[in-house]
C-alpha positions as CSV (number, residue, x, y, z in Angstrom):
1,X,-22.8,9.2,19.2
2,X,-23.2,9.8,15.2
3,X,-21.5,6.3,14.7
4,X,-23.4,4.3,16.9
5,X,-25.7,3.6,14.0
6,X,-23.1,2.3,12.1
7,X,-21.9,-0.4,15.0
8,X,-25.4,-1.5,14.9
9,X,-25.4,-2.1,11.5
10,X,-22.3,-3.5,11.3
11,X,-23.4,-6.3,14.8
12,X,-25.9,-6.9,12.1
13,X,-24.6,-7.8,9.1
14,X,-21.8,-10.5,11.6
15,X,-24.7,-11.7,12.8
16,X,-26.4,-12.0,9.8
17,X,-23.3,-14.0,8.2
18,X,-23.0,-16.2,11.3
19,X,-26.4,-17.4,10.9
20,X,-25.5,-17.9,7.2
21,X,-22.2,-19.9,7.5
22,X,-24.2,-22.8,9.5
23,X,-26.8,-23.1,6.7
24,X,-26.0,-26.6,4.9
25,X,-26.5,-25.1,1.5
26,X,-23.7,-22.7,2.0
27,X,-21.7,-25.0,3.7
28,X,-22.1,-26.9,0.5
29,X,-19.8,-24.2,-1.6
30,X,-16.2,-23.8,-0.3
31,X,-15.7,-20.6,-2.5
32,X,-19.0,-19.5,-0.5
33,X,-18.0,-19.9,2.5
34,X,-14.3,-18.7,2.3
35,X,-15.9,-15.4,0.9
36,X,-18.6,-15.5,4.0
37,X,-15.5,-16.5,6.3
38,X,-13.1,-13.8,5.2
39,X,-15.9,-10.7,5.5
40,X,-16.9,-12.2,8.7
41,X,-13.2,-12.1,10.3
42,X,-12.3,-8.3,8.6
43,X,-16.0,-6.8,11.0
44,X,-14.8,-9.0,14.1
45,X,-12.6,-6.1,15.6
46,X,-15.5,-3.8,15.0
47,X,-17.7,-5.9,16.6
48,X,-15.6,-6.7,19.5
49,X,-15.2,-3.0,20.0
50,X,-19.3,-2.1,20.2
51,X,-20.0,-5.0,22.7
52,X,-17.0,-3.4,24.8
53,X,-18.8,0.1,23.8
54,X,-22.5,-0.8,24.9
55,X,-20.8,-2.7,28.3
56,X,-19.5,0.9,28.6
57,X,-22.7,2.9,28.2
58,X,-24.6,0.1,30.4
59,X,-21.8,0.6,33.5
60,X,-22.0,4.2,32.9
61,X,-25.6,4.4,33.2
62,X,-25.8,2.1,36.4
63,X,-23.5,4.1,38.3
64,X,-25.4,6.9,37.3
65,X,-28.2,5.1,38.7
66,X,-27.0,4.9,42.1
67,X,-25.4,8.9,41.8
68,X,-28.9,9.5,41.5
69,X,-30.7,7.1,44.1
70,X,-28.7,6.2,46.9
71,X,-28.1,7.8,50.1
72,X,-24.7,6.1,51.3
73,X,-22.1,8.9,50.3
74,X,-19.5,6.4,50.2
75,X,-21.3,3.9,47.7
76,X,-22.0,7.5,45.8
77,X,-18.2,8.5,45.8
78,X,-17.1,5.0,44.8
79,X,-20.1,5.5,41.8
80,X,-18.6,8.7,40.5
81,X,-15.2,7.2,40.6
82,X,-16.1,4.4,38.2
83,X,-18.5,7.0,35.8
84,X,-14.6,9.2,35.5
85,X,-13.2,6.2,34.9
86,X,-15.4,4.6,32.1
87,X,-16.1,8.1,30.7
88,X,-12.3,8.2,30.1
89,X,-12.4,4.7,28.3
90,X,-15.4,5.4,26.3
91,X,-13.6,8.6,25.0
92,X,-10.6,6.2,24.1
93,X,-12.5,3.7,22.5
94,X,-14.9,5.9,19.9
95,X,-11.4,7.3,18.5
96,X,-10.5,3.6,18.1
97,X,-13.8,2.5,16.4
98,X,-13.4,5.9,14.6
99,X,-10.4,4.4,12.9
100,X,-12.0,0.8,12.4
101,X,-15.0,2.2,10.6
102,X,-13.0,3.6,7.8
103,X,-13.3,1.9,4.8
104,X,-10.6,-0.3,4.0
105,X,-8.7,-0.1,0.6
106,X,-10.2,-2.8,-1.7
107,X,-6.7,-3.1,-3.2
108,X,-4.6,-3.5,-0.2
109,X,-4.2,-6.9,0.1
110,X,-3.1,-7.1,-3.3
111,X,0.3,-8.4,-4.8
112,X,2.3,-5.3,-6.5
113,X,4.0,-4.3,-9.3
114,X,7.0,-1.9,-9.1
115,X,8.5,0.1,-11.3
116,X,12.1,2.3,-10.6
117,X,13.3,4.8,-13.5
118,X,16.4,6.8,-13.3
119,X,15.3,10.7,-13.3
120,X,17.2,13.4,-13.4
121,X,21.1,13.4,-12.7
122,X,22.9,11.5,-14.9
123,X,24.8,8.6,-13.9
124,X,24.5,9.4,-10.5
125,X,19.5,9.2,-10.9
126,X,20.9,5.3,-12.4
127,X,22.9,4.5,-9.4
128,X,20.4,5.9,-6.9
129,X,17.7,4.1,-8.8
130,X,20.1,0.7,-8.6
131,X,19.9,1.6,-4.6
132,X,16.0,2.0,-4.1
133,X,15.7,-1.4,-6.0
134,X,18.0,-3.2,-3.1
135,X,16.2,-1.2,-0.6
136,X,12.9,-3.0,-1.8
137,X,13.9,-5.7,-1.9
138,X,16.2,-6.1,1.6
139,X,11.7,-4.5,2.6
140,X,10.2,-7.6,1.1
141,X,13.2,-10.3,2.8
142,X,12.2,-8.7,6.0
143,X,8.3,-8.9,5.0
144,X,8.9,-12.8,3.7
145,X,7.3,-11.3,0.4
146,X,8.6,-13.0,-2.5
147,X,9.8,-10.7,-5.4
148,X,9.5,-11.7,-9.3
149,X,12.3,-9.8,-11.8
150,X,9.9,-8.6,-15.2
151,X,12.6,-6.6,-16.8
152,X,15.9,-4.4,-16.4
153,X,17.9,-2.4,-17.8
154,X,21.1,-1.3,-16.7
155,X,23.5,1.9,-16.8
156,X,27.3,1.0,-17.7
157,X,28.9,1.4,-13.8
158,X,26.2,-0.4,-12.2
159,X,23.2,1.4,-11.9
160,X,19.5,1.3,-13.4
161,X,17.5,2.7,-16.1
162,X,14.8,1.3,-15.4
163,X,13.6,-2.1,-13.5
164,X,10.4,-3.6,-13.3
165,X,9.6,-6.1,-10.1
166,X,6.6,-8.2,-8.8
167,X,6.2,-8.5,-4.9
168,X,3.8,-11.0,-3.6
169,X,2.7,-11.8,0.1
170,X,0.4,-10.7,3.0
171,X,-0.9,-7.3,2.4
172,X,1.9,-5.9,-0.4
173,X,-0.2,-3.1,-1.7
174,X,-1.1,-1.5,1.9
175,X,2.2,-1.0,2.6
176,X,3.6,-0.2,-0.5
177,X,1.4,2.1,-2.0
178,X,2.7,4.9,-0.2
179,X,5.7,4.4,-1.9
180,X,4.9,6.1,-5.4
181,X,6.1,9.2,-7.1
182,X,9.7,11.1,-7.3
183,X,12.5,10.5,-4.8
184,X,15.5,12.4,-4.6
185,X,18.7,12.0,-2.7
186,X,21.6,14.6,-2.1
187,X,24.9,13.4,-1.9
188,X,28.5,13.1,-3.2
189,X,29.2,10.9,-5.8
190,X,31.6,8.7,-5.8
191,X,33.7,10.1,-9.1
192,X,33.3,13.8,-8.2
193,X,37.1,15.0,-6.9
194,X,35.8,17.7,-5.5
195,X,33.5,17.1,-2.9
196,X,30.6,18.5,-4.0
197,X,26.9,16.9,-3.0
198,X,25.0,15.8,-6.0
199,X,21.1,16.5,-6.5
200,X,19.7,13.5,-8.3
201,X,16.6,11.6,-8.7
202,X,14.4,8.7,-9.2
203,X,10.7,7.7,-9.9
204,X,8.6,5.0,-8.2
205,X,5.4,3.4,-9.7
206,X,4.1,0.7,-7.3
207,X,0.4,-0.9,-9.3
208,X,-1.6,-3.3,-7.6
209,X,-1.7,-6.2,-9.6
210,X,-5.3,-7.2,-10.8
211,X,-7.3,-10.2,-12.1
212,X,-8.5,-10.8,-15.4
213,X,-11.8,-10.2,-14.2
214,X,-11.2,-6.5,-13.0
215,X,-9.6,-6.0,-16.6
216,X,-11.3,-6.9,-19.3
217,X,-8.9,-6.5,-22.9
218,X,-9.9,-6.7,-26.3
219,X,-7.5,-8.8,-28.5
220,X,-7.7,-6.6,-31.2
221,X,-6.5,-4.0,-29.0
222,X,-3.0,-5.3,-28.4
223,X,0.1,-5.4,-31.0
224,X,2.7,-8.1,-29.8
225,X,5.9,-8.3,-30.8
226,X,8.9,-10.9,-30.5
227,X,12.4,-9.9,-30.8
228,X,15.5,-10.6,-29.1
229,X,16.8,-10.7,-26.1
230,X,19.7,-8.0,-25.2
231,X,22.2,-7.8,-22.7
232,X,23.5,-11.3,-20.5
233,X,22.0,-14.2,-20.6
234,X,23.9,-16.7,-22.9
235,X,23.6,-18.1,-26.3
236,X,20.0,-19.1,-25.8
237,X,18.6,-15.3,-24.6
238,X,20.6,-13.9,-27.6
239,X,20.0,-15.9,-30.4
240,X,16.1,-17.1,-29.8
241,X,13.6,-14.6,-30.1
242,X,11.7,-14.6,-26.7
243,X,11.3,-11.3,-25.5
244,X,7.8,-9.5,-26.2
245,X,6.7,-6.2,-26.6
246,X,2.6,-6.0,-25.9
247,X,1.2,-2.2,-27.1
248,X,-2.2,-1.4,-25.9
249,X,-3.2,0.8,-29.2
250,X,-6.2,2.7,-27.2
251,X,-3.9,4.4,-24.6
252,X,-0.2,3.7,-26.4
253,X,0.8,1.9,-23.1
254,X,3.7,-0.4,-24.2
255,X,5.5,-2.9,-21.7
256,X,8.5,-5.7,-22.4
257,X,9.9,-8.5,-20.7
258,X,12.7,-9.9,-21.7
259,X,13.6,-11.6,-18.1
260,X,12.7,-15.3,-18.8
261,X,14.3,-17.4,-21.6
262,X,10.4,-18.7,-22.1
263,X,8.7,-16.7,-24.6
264,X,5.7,-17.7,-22.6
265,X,6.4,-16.9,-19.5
266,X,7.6,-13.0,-20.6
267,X,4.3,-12.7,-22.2
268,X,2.4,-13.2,-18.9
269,X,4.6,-11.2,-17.6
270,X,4.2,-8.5,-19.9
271,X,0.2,-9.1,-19.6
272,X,0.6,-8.9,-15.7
273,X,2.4,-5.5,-16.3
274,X,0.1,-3.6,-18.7
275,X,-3.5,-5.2,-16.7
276,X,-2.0,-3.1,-13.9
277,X,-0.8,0.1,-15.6
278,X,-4.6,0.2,-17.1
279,X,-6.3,-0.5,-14.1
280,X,-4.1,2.0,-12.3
281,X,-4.7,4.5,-14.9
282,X,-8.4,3.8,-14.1
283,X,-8.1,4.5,-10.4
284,X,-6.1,7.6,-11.1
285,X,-8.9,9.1,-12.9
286,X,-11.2,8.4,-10.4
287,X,-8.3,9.9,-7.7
288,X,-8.5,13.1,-9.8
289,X,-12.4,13.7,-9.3
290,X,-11.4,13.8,-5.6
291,X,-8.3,15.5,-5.4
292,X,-11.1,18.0,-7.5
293,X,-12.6,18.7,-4.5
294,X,-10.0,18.4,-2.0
295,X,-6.2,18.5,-1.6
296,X,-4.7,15.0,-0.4
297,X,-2.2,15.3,2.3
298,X,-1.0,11.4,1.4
299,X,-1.8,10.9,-1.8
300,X,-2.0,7.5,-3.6
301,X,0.6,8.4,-6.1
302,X,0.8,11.9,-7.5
303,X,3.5,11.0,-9.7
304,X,4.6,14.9,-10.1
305,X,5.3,15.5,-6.6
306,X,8.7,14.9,-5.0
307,X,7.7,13.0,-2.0
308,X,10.9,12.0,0.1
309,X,14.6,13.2,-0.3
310,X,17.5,10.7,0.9
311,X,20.3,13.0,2.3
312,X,23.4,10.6,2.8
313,X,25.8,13.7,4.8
314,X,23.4,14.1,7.2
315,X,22.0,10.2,7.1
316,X,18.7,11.7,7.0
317,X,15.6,10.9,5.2
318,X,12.6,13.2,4.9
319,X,9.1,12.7,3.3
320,X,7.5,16.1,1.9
321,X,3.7,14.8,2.6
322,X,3.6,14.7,6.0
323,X,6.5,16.7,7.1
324,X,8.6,13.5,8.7
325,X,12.1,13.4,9.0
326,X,14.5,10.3,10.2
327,X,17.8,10.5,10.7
328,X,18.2,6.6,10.5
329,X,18.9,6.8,6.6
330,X,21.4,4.1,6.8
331,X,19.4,1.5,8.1
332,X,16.4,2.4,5.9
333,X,18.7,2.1,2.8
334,X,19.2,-1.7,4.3
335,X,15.4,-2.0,3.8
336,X,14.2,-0.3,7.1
337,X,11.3,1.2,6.0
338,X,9.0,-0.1,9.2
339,X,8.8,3.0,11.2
340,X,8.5,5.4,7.5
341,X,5.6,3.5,6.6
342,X,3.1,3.3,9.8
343,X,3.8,7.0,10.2
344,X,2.4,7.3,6.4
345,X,-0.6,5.0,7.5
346,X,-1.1,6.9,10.6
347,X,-1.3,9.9,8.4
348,X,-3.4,8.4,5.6
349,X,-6.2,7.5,8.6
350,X,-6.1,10.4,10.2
351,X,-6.8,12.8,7.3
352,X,-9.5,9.8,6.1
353,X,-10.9,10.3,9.6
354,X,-11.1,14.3,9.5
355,X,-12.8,13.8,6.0
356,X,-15.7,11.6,7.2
């Protein structure tokens, strides 16, 4: 088995932090040992699987043992029996520890940040967009995430230019990721007489939000500006200066908040914003070097490609990158997305399994 190697060394590094979590001097640092802990409980199901693996291989081979030795025909029957038997589990369980010895994403249990923008369509892409934001957020009620306004801007009959979220909570980014690039729905809106469905669209960005350590920005690099707040929010938001504007003058990367009536708060909020938007456009280059060599069937955010359409006649939903389609659209616009995104995850481990 060409992973067996790989269990070993895996039983060896647990062991190897086991023996390290009852030394005193470790003990000593909490940070220490909540790294040691953490590491420890991600390679328990791995580890769990090879003892279940070499129990396998050790019935397998005693059974052959007796096949090979005994003269009772009956004991030999009952023998070959147990060898179909475990051969079938063995089978079941290297596609299992197939899947648990690919690498996890670093950045999936990461806090996000989302951004919607109207596309194409007119009125119609800002009302669309308006609907993807409550469809996230009915997602992360269901989750218990918590979700964080940063900015918005809105059409004149209810809809969105553009809005700009934070979600936080238990493994955010490994669900969400999947969730970036262009979505389009078909349907008829609401102020056309005649009937006709409507093509329109709207783009996701979801960035994993990052640490100041994983970001390192110059000062001198950044141009902030204060102005006015726009838009509701009483006399305070329109009369005080406490929106900013941060520019990043290497890349021309330029985010606002105008959400909070703190000009301290939208600050962090617009540094929160812009640390992800670099380190995403860090990742994406590194993401283009492989896509170099090979085509992506889930990609982590080809922002180009129209990955799902929303067809409202038909209450159908269908995403593009790995040929599903639901006809639950309803529920999934009331933040149903459960069943869409484990068949993207399914899909994203599969193709990461074919690859190794």
């Amino acid at each position: 088995m060409d992973f067996l190697e790989k269990l070993k060394g895996v039983k060896e590094k647990f062991d190897k932090i086991t023996v390290q979590l009852s030394n005193p001097e470790i003990l000593s640092d909490q940070s220490k040992v909540i790294s040691l802990s953490k590491e420890r409980s991600e390679l328990l199901d791995i580890v769990n699987a090879y003892d279940e693996y070499s129990k396998i291989i050790n019935n397998i081979e005693g059974n052959q043992e007796i096949i090979d030795t005994a003269d009772d025909m009956e004991l030999v029957e009952v023998a070959e029996a147990e060898i179909k038997e475990l051969k079938e589990k063995k089978i079941e369980l290297e596609e299992k520890i197939k899947l648990l010895l690919i690498p996890k994403d670093p950045d999936d249990d990461k806090n996000v940040i989302v951004e919607i923008r109207a596309g194409t369509g007119g009125e119609e892409a800002g009302l669309f967009a308006a609907d993807l934001y409550r469809m996230y957020s009915r997602f992360a009620e269901l989750k218990g995430w918590k979700k964080e306004l940063i900015d918005l801007n809105e059409t004149g009959l209810g809809g969105l230019k553009e809005v700009i979220f934070n979600l936080s909570g238990n493994g955010v980014y490994g669900d969400m990721k999947f969730e970036s690039g262009v979505h389009r729905v078909q349907r008829v809106p609401a102020t056309e007489a005649s009937g006709r469905i409507h093509t329109s669209a709207a783009s996701v960005v979801v960035l994993p939000e990052v640490e100041d350590i994983e970001i390192d920005l110059d000062p001198n690099d950044l141009r902030i500006d204060v102005y006015r707040s726009g838009g509701a929010g009483g006399q305070n938001v329109n009369k005080v200066e406490t929106a900013i504007r941060i520019t990043h003058i290497p890349t021309g990367i330029v985010v606002q908040c105008q959400d909070e009536r703190s000009q301290l708060k939208n600050r962090q909020k617009a540094m929160k914003v812009l640390k992800a938007r670099l380190y995403d456009m860090k990742m994406s280059e590194q993401i283009n070097e492989i896509a170099a060599q090979r085509k992506s069937m889930v990609r982590k955010g080809d922002r180009s490609d129209k990955i799902r359409t929303y067809n409202f006649p038909q209450n159908r939903v269908t995403d593009h990158r790995i040929g599903l389609t639901l006809y639950n659209l309803d529920s999934i616009m009331e933040g149903d997305l459960f069943e869409l995104i484990e068949k993207l995850k399914i899909a994203d481990r599969t193709e990461k399994l074919n690859a190794v």
